[in-house]
C-alpha positions as CSV (number, residue, x, y, z in Angstrom):
1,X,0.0,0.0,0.0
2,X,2.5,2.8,1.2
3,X,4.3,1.7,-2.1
4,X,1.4,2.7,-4.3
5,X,1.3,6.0,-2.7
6,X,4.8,6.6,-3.3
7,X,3.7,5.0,-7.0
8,X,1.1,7.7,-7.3
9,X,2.9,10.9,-5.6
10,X,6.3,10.5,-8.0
11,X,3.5,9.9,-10.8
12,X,2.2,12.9,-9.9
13,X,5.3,15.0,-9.5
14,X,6.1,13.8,-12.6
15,X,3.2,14.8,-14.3
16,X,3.0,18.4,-13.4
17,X,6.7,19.1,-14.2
18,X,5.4,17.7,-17.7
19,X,2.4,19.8,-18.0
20,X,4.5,23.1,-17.3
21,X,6.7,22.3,-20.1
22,X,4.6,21.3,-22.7
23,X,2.5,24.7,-22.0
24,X,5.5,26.2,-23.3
25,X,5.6,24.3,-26.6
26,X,1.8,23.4,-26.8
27,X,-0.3,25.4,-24.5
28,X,-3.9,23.4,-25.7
29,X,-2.2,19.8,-24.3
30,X,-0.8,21.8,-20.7
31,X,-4.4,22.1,-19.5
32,X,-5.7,18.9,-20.4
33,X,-2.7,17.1,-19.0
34,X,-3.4,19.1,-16.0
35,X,-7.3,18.0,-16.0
36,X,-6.6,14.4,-17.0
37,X,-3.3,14.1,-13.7
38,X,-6.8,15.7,-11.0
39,X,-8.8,13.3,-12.6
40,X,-6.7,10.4,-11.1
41,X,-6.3,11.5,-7.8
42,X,-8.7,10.7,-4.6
43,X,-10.8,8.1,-3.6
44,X,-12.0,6.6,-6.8
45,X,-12.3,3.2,-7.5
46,X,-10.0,1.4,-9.2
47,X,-12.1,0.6,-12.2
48,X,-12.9,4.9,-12.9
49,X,-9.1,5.2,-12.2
50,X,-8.1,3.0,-14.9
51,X,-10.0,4.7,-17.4
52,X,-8.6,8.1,-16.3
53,X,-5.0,6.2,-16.5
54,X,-6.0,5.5,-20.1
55,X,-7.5,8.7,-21.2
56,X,-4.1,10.4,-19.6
57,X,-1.5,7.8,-21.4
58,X,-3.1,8.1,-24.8
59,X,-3.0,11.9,-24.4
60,X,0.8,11.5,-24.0
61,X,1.5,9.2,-26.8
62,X,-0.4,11.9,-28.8
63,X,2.1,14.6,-27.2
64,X,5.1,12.4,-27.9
65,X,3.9,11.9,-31.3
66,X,3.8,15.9,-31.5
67,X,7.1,15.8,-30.2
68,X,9.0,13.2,-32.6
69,X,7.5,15.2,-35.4
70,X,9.1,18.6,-34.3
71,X,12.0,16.5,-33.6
72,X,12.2,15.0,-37.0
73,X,11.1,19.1,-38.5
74,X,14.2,20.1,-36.9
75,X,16.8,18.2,-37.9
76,X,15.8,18.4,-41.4
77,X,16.7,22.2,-41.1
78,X,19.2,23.3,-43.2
79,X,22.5,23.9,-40.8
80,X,24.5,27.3,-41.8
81,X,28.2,26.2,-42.8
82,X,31.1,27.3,-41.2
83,X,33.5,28.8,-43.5
């Protein structure tokens, strides 16, 4: 038990560091990151939980999918030579 809580709380942590740096980048996913992390805290069950767990980790395979995109934008980008 105290080892899901820990579980939870670092999941937690985790998550809001997350959702205040994707703001910066992508300010429409920052607020539902930050409604889908509340809606997995408390007493729910388990069963209401899991859903919220699966609304939250498809919204961040969407991010990272956002991510790998810009990624792959970027180093496309035509680098200045040095002379």
């Amino acid at each position: 038990m105290a080892a899901e809580i820990l579980t939870e709380d670092l999941l937690r942590i985790s998550l809001q560091r997350l959702s205040r740096e994707v703001v910066k980048t992508y300010p429409q996913f920052g607020e539902l990151l930050a409604q889908n992390m509340l809606r997995t805290c408390g007493l729910i069950p388990d069963v209401e939980r899991a859903e919220h767990y699966r609304e939250l980790g498809t919204l961040l395979i969407d991010l990272g999918r956002l991510y790998l995109a810009e990624a792959d934008v970027l180093s496309t980008v035509d680098m200045p030579q040095q002379p």
